[in-house]
GUTI-467001 format. One record per residue (C-alpha): x, y, z; residue in three letters. Coordinates in steps of 0.001 Angstrom, whole numbers, plus 500000, padded with zeros to 6 digits. Example, Ala and Ser with C-alpha at 12.3 -4.5 7.8 and 13.67 -1.06 7.14 Angstrom:
<pts>
512300495500507800ALA 513670498940507140SER 
</pts>
This chain:
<pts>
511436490662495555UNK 508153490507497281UNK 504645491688496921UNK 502139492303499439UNK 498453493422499014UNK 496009494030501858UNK 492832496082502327UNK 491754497727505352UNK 488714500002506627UNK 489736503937506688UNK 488313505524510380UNK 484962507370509658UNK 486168510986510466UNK 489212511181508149UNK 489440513731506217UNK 490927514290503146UNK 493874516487503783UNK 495169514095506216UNK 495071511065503896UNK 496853513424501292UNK 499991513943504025UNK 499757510642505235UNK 500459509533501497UNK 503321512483501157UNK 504806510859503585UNK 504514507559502840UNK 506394508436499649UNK 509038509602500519UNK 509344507086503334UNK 508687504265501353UNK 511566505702498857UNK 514352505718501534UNK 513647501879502214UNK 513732500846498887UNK 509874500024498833UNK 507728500657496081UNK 504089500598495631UNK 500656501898495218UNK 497386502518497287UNK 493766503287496542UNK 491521505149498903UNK 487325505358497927UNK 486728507056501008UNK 486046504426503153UNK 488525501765502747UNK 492176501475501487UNK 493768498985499333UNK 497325498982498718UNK 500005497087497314UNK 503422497009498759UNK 506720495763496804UNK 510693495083498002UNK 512528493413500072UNK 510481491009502198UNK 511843492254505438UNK 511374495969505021UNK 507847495183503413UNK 506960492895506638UNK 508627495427509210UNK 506492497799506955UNK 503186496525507559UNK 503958495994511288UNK 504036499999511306UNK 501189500139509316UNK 498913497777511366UNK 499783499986513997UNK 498318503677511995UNK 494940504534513783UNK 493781506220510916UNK 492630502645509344UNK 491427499259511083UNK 490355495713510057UNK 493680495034507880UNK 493599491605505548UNK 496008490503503977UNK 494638489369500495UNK 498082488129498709UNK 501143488116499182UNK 504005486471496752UNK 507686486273495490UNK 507538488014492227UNK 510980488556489689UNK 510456492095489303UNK 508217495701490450UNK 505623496804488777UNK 505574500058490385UNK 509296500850489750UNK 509991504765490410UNK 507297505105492675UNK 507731505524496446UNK 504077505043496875UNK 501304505646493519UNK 498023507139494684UNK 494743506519493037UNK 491711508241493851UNK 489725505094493759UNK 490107501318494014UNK 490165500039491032UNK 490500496124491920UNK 491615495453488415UNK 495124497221488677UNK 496033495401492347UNK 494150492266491359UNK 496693492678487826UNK 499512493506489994UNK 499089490085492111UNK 498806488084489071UNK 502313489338487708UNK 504880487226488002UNK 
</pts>
């Protein structure tokens, strides 16, 4: 199992409604492959944790670096870890980013 967490900056004019398809989607996507995960969007910048199968988490991200709606990805950990934290959910939205959850998620082992 693997765990990724990066950050990136969301583009200026995005509204609202699209970041709530974009994360429908990402669900249920995310679901089919077997990934797991969550994501926090303030309104300017996302943070979001990724969990599975390094592969499909890697090929994952390559899709994602691609999304125009967000630019200036980092990567700020990623790990082998035993087990997910965010079992049962294709992708958890919070309204906020609250660094203590992903910085709590990265610490798991």
């Amino acid at each position: 199992m693997y765990r990724l967490f990066y950050m990136s900056t969301a583009r200026r004019d995005l509204e609202k409604a699209e970041v709530n398809r974009m994360l429908a989607a990402a669900a249920l996507k995310n679901s089919l492959m077997g990934i797991t995960g969550a994501i926090g969007y303030d309104g300017e910048r996302f943070a979001q944790i990724l969990e599975g199968d390094k592969n499909d988490v890697t090929g994952l991200m390559e899709t994602i670096r691609a999304d125009n709606r967000h630019s200036g990805i980092v990567i700020i950990a990623e790990k082998t870890v035993e087990r997910r934290i965010y079992e049962g959910w294709g992708m958890k939205h919070m309204d906020s980013l609250i660094f203590d959850d992903f910085e709590s998620a990265m610490a798991d082992a």
